[in-house]
N, CA, C, O and CB atoms as a CASP TS submission, in Angstrom:
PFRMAT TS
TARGET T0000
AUTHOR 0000-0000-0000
METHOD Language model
MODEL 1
PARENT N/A
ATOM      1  N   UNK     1     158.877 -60.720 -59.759  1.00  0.00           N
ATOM      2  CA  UNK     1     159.095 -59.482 -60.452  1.00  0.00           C
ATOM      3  C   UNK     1     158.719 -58.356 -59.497  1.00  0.00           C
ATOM      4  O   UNK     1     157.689 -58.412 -58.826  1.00  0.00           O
ATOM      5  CB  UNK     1     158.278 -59.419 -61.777  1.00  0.00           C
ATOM      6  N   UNK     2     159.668 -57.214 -59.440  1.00  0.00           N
ATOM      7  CA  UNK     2     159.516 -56.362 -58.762  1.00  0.00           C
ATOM      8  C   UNK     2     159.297 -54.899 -59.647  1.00  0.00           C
ATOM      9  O   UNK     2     160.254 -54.464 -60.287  1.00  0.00           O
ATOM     10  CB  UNK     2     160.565 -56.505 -57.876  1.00  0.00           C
ATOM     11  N   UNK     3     158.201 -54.288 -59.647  1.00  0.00           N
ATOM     12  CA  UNK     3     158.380 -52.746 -60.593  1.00  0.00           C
ATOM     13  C   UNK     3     157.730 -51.639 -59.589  1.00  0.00           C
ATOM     14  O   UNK     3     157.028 -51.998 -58.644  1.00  0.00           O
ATOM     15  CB  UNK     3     157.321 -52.722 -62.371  1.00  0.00           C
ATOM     16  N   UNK     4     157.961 -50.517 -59.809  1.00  0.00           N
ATOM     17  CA  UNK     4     158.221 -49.457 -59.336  1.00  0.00           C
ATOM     18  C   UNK     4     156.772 -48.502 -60.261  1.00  0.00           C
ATOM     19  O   UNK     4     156.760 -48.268 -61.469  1.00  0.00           O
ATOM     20  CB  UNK     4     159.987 -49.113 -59.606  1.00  0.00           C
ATOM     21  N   UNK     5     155.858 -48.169 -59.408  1.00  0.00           N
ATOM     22  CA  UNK     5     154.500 -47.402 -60.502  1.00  0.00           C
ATOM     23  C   UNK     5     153.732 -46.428 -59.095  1.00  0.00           C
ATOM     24  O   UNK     5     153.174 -46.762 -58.050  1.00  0.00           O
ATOM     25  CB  UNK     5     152.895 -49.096 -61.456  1.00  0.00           C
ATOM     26  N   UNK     6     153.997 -45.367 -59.614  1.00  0.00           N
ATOM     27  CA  UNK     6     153.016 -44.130 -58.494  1.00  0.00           C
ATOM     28  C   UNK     6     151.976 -44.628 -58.279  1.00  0.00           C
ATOM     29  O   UNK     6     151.246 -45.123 -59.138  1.00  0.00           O
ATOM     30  CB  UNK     6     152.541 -42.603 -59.009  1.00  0.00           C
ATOM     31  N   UNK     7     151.713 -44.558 -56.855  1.00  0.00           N
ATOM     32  CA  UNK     7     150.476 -45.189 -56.231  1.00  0.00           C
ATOM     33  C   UNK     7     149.150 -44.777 -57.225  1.00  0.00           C
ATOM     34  O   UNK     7     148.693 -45.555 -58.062  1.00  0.00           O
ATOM     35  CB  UNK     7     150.275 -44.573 -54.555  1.00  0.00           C
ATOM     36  N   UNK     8     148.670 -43.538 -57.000  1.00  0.00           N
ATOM     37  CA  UNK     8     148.002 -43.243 -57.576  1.00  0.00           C
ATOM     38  C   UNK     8     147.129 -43.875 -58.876  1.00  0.00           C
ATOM     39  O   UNK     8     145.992 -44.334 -58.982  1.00  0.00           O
ATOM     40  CB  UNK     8     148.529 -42.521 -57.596  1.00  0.00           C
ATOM     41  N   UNK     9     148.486 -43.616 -60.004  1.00  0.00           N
ATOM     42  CA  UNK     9     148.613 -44.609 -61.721  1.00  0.00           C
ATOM     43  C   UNK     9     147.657 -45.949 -61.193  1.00  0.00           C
ATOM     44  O   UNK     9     146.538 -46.234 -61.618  1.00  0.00           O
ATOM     45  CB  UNK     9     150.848 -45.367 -62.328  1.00  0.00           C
ATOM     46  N   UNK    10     148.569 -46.794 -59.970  1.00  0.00           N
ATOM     47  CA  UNK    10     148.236 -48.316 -59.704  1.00  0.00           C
ATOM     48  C   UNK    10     146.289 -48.178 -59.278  1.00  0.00           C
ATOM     49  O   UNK    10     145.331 -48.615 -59.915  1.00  0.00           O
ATOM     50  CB  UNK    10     149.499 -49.036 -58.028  1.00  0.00           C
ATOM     51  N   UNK    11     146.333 -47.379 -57.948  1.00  0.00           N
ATOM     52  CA  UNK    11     145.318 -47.444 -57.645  1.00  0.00           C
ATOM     53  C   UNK    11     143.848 -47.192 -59.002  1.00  0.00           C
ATOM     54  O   UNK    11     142.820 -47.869 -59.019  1.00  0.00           O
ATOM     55  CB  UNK    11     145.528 -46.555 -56.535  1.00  0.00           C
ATOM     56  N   UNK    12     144.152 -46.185 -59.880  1.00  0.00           N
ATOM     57  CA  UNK    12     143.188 -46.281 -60.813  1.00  0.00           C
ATOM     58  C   UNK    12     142.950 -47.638 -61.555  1.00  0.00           C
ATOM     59  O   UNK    12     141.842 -48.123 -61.787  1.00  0.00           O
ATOM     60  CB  UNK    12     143.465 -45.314 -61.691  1.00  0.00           C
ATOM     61  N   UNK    13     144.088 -48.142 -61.872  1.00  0.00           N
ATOM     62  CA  UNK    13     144.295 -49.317 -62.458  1.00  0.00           C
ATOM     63  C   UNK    13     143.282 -50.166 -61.999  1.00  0.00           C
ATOM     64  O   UNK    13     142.389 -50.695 -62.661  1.00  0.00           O
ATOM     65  CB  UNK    13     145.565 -49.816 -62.244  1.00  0.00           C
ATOM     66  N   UNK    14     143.619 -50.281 -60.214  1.00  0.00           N
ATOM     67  CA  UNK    14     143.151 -51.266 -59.791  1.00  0.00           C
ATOM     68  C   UNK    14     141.415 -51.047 -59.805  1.00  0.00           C
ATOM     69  O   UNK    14     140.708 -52.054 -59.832  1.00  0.00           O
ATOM     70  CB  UNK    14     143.870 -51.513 -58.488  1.00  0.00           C
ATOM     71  N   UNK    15     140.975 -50.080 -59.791  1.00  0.00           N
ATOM     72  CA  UNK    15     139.655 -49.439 -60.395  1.00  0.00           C
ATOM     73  C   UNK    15     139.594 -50.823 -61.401  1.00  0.00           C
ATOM     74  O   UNK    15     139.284 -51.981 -61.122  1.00  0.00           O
ATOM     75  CB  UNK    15     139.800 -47.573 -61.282  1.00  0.00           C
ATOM     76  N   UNK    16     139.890 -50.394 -62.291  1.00  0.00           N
ATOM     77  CA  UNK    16     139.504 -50.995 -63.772  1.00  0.00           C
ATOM     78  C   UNK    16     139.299 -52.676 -63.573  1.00  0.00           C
ATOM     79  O   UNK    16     138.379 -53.434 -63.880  1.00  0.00           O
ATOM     80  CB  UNK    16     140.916 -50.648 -65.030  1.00  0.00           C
ATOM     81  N   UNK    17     140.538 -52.870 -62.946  1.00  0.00           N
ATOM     82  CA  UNK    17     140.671 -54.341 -62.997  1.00  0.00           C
ATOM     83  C   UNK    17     139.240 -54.317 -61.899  1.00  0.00           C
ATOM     84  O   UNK    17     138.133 -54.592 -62.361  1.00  0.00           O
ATOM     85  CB  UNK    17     142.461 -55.146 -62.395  1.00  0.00           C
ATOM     86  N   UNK    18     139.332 -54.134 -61.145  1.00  0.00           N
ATOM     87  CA  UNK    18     138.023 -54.927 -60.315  1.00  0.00           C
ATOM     88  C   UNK    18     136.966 -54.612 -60.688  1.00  0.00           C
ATOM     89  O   UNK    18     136.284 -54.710 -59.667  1.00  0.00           O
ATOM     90  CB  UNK    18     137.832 -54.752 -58.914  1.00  0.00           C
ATOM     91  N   UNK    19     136.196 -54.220 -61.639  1.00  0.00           N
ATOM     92  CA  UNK    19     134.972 -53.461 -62.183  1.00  0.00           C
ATOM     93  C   UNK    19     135.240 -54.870 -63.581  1.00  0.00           C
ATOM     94  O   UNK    19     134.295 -55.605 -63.865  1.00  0.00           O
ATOM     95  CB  UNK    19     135.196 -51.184 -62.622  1.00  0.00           C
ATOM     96  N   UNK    20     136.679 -55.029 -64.319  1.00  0.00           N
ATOM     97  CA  UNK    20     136.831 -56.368 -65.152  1.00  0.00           C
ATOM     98  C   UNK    20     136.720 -57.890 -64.457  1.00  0.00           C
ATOM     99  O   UNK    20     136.389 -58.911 -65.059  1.00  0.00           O
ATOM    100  CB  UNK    20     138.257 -56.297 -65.780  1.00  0.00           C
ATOM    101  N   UNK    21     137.033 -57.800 -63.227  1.00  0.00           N
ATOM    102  CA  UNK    21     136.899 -59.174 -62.445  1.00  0.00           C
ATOM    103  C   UNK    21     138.467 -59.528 -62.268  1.00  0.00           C
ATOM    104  O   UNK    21     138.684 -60.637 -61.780  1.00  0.00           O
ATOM    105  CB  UNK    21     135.956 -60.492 -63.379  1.00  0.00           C
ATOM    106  N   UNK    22     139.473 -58.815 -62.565  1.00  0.00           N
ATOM    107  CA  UNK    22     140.838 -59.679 -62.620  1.00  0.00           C
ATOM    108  C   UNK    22     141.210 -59.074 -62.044  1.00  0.00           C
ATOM    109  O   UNK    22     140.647 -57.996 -61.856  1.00  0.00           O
ATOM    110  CB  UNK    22     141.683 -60.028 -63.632  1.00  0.00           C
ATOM    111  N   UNK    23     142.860 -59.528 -61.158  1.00  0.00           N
ATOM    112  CA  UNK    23     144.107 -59.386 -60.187  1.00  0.00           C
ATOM    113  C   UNK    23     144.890 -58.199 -61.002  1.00  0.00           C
ATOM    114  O   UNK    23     144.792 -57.768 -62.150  1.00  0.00           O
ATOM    115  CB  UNK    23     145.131 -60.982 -59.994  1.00  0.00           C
ATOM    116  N   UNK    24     145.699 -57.876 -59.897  1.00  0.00           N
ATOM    117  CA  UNK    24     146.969 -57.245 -60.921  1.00  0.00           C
ATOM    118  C   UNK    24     147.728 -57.639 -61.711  1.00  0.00           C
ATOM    119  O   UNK    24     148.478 -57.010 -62.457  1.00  0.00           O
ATOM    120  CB  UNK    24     147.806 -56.805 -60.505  1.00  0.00           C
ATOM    121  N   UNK    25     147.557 -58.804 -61.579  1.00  0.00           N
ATOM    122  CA  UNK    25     148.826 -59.920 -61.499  1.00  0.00           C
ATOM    123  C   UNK    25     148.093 -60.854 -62.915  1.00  0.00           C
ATOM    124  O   UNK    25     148.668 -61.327 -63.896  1.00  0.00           O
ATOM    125  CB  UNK    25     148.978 -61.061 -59.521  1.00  0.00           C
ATOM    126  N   UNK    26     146.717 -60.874 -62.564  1.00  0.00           N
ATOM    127  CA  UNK    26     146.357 -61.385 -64.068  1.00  0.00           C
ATOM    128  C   UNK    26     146.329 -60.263 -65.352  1.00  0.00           C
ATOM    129  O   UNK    26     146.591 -60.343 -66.553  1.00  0.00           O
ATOM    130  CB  UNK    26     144.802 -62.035 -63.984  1.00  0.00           C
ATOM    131  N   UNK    27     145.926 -59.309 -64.556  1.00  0.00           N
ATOM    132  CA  UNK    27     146.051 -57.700 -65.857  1.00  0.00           C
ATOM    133  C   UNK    27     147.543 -57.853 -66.239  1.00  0.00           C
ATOM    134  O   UNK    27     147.589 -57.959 -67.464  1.00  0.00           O
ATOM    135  CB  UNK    27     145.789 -55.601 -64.981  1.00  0.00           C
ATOM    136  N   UNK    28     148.920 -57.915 -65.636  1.00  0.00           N
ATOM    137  CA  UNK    28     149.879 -58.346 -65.790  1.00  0.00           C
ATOM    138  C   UNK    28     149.919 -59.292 -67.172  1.00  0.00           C
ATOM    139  O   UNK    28     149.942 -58.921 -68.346  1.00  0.00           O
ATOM    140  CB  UNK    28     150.139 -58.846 -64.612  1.00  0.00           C
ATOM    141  N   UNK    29     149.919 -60.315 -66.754  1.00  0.00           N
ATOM    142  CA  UNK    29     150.101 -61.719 -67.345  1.00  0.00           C
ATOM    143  C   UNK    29     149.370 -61.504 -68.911  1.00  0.00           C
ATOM    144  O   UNK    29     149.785 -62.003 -69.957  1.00  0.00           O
ATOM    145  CB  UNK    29     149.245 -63.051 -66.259  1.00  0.00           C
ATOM    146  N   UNK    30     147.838 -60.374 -68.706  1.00  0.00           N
ATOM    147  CA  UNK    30     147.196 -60.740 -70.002  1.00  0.00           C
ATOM    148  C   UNK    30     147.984 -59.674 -71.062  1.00  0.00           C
ATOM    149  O   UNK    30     147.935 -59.873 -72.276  1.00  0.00           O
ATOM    150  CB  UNK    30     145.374 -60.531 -69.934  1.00  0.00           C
ATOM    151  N   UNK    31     148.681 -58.578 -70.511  1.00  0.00           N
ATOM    152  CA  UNK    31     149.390 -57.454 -71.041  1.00  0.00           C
ATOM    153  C   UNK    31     150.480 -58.063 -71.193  1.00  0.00           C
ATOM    154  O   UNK    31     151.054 -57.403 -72.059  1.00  0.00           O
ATOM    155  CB  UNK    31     149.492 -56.212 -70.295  1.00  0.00           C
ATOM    156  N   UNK    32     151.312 -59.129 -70.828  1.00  0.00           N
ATOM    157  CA  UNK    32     152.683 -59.692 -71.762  1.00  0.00           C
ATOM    158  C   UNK    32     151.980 -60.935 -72.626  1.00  0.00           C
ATOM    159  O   UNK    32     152.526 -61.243 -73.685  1.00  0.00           O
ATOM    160  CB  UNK    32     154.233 -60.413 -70.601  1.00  0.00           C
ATOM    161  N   UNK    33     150.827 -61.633 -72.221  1.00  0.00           N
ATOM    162  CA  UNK    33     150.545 -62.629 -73.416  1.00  0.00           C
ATOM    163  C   UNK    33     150.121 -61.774 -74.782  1.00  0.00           C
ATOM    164  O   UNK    33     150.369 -62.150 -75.927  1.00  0.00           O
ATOM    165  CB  UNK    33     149.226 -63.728 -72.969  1.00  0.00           C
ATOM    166  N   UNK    34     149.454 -60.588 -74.433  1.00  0.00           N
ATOM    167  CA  UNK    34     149.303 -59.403 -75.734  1.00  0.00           C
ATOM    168  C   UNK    34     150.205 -59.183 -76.720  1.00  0.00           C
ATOM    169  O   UNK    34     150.117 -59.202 -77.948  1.00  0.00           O
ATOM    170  CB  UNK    34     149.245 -58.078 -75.298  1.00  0.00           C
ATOM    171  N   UNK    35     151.301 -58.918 -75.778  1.00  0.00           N
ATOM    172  CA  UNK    35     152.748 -58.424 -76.283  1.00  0.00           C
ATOM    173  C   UNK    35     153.239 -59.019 -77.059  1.00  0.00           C
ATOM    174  O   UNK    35     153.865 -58.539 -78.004  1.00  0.00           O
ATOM    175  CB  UNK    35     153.703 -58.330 -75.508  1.00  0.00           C
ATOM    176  N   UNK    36     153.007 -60.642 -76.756  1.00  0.00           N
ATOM    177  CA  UNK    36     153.630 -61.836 -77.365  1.00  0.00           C
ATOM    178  C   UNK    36     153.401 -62.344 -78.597  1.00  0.00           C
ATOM    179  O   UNK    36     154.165 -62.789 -79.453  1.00  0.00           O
ATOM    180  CB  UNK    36     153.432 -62.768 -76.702  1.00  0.00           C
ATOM    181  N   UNK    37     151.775 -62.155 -78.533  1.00  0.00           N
ATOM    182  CA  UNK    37     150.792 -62.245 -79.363  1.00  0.00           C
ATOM    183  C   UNK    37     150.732 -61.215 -80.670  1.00  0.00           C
ATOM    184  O   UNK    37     150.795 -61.615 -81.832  1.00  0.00           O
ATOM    185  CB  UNK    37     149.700 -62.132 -78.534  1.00  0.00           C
ATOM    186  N   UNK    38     150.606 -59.896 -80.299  1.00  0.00           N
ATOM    187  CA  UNK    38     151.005 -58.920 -81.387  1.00  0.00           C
ATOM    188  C   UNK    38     152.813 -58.732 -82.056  1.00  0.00           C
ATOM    189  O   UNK    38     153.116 -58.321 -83.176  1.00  0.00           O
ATOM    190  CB  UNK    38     150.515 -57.476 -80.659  1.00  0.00           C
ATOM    191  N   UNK    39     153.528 -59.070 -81.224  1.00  0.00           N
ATOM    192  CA  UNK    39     154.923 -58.884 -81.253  1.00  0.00           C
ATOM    193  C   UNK    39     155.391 -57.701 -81.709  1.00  0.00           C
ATOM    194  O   UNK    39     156.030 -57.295 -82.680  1.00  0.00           O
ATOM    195  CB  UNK    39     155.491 -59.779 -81.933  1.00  0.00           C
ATOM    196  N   UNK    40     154.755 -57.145 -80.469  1.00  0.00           N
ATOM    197  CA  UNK    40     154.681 -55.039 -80.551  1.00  0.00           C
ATOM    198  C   UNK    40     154.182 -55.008 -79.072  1.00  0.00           C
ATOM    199  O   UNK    40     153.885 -55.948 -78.335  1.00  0.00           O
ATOM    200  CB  UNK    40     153.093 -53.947 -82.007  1.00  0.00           C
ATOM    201  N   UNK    41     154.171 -53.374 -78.797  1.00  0.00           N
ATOM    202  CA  UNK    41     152.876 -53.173 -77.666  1.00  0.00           C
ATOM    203  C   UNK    41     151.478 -53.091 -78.367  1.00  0.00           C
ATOM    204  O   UNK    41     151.111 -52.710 -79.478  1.00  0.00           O
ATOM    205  CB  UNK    41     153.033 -51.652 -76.748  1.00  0.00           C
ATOM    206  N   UNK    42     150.842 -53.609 -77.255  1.00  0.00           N
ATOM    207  CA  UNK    42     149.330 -54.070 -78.326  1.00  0.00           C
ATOM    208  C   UNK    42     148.138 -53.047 -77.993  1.00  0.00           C
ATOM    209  O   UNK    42     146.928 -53.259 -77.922  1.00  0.00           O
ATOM    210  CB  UNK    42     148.567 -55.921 -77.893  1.00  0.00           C
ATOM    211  N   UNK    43     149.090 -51.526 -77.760  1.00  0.00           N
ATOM    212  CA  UNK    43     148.365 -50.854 -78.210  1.00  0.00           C
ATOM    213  C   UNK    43     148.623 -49.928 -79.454  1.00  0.00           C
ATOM    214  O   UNK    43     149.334 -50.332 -80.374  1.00  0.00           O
ATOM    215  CB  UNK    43     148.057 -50.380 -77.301  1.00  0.00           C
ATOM    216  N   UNK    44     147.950 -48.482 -79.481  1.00  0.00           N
ATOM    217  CA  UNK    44     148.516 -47.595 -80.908  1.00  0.00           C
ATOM    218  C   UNK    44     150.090 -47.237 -80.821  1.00  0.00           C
ATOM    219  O   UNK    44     150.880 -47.384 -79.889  1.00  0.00           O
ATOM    220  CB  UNK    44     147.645 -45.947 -81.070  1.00  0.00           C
ATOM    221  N   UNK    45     150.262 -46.725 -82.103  1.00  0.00           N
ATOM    222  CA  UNK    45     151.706 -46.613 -82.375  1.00  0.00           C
ATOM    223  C   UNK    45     152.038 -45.886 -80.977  1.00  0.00           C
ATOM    224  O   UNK    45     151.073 -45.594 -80.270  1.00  0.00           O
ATOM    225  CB  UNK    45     152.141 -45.714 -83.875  1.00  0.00           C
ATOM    226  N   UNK    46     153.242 -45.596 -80.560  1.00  0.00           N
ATOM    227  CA  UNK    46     153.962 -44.745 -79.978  1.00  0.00           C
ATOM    228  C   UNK    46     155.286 -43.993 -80.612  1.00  0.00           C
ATOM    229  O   UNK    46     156.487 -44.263 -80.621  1.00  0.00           O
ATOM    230  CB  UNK    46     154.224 -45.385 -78.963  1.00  0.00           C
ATOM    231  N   UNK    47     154.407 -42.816 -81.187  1.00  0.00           N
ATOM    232  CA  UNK    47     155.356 -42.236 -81.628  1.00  0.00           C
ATOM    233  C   UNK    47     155.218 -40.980 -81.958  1.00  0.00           C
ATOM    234  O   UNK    47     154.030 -40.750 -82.182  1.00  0.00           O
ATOM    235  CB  UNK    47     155.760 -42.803 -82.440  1.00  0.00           C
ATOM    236  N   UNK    48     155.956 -39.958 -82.106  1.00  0.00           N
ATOM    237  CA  UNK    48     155.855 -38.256 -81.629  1.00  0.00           C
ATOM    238  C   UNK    48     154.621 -37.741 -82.190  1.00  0.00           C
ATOM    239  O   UNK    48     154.005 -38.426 -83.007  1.00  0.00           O
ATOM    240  CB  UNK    48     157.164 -37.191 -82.247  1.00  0.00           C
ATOM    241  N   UNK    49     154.299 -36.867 -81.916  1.00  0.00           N
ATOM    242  CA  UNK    49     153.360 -36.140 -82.407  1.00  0.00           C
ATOM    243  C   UNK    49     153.499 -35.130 -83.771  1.00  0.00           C
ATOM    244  O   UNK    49     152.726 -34.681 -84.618  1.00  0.00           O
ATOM    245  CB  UNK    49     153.041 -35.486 -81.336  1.00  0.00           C
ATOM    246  N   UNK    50     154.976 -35.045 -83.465  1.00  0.00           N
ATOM    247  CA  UNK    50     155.676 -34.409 -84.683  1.00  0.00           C
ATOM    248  C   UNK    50     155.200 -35.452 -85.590  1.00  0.00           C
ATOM    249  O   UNK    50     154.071 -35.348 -86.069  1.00  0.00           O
ATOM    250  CB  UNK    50     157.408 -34.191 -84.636  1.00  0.00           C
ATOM    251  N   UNK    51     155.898 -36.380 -85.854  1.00  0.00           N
ATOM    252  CA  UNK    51     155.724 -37.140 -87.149  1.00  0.00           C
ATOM    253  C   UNK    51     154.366 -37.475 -87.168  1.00  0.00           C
ATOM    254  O   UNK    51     154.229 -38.355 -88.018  1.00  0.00           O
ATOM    255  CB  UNK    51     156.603 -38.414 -87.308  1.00  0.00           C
ATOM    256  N   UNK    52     153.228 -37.183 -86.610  1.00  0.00           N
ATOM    257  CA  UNK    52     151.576 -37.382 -87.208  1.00  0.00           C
ATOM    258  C   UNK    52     151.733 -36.072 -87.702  1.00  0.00           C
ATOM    259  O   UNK    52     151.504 -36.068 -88.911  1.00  0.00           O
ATOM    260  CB  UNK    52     150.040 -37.673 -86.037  1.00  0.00           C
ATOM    261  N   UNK    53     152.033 -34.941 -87.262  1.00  0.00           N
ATOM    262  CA  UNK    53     151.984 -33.956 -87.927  1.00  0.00           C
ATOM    263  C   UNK    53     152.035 -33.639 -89.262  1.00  0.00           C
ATOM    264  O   UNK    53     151.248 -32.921 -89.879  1.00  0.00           O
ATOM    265  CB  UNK    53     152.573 -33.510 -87.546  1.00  0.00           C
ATOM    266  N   UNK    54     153.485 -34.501 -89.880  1.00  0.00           N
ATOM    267  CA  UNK    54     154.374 -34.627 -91.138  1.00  0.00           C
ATOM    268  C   UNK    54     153.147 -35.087 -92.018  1.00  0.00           C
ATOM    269  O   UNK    54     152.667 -34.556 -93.019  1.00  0.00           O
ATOM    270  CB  UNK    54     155.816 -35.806 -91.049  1.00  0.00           C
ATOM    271  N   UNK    55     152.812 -36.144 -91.398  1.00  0.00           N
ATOM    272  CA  UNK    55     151.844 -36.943 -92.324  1.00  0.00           C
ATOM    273  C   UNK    55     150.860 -36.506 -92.482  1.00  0.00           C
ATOM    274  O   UNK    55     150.225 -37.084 -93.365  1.00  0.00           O
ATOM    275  CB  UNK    55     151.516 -38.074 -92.061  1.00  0.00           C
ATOM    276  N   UNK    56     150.412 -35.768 -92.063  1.00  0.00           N
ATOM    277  CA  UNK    56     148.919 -34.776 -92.027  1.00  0.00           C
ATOM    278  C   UNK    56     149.003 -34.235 -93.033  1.00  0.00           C
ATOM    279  O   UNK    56     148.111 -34.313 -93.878  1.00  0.00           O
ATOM    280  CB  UNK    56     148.620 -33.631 -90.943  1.00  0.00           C
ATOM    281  N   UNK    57     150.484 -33.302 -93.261  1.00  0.00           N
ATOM    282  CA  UNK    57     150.752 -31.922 -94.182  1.00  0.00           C
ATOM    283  C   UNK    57     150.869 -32.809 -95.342  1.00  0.00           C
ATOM    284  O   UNK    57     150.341 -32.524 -96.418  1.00  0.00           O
ATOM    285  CB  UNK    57     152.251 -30.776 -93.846  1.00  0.00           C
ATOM    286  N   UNK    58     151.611 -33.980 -95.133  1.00  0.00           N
ATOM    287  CA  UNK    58     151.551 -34.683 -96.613  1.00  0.00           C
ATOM    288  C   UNK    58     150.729 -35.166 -97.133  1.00  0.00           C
ATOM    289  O   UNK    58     150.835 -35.083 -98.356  1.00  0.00           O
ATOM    290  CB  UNK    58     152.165 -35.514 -96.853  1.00  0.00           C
ATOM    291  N   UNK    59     149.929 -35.648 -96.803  1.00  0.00           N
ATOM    292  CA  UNK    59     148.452 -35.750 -97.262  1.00  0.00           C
ATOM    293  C   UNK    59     147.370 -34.360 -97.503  1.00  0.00           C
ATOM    294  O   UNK    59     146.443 -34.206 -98.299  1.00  0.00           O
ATOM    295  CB  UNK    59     147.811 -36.639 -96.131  1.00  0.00           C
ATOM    296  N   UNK    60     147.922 -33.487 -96.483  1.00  0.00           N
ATOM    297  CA  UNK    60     146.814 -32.791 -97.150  1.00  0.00           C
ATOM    298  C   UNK    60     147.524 -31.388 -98.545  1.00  0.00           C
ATOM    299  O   UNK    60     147.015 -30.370 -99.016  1.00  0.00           O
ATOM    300  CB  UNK    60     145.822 -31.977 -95.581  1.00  0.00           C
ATOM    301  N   UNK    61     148.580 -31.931 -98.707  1.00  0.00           N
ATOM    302  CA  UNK    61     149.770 -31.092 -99.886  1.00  0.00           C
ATOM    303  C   UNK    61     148.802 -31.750-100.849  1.00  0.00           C
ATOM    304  O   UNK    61     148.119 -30.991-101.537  1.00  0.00           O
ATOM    305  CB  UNK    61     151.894 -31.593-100.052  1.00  0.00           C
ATOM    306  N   UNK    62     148.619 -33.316-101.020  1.00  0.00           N
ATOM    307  CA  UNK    62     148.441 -34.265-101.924  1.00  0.00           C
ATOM    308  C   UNK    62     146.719 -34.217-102.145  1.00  0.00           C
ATOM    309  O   UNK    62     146.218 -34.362-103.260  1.00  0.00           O
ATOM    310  CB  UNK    62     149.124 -35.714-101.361  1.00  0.00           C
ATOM    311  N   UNK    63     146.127 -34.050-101.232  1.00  0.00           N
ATOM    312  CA  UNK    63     144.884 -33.854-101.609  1.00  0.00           C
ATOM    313  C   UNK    63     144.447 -32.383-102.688  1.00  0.00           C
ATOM    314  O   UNK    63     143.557 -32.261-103.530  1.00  0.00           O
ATOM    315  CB  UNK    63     144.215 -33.853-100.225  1.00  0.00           C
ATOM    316  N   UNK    64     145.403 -31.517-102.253  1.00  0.00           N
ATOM    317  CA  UNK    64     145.419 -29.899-102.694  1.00  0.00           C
ATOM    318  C   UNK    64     145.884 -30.346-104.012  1.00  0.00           C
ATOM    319  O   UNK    64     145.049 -30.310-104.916  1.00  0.00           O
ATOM    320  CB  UNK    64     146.534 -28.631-101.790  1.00  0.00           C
ATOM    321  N   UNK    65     146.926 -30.712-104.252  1.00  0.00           N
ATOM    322  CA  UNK    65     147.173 -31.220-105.803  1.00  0.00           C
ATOM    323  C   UNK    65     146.001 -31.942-106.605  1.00  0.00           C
ATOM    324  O   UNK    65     145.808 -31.751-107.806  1.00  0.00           O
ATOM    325  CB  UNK    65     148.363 -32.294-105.800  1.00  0.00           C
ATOM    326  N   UNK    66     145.253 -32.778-105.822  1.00  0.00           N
ATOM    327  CA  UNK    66     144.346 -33.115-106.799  1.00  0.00           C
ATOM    328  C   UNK    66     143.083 -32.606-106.916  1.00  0.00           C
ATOM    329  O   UNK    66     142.262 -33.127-107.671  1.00  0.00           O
ATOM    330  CB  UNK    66     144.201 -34.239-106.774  1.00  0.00           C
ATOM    331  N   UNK    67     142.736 -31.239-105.968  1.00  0.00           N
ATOM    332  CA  UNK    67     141.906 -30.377-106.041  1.00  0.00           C
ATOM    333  C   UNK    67     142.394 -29.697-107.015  1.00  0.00           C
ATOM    334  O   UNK    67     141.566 -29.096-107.701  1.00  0.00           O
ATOM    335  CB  UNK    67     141.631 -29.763-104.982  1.00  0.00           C
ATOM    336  N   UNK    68     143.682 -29.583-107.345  1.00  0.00           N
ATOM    337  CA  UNK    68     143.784 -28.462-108.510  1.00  0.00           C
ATOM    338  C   UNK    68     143.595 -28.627-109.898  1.00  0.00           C
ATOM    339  O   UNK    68     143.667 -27.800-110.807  1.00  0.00           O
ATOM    340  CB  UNK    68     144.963 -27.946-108.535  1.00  0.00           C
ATOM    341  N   UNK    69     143.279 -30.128-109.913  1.00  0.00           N
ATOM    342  CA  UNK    69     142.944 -30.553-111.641  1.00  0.00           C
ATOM    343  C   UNK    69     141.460 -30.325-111.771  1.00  0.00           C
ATOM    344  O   UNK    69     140.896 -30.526-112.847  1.00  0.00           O
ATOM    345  CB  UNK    69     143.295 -32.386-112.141  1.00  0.00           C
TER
END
């Protein structure tokens, strides 16, 4: 496998991993057994900021409604 990642991005990376004890190549491997495992990315949603927004106002419309009883 060949991928393409700004030095920089990698080099922090590689920070992490060697301070964890693992390769790139095992940080690799444990980030698609994740993948596999959650059958998602196995981290938080990815998704706009707009729509957390939406959900904010709708909840807090709905909380205001039941402040008003």
């Amino acid at each position: 496998m060949e991928i393409s990642i700004e030095e920089k991005t990698r080099m922090q990376a590689c920070e992490i991993f060697k301070k964890m004890g693992i390769t790139e190549e095992e940080a690799v491997v444990l980030f698609y057994e994740r993948v596999i495992a959650c059958g998602r990315m196995p981290f938080g949603r990815i998704e706009s900021k707009k729509q957390d927004k939406i959900k904010k106002t709708r909840m807090n419309a709905r909380f205001a409604e039941w402040d008003a009883f």
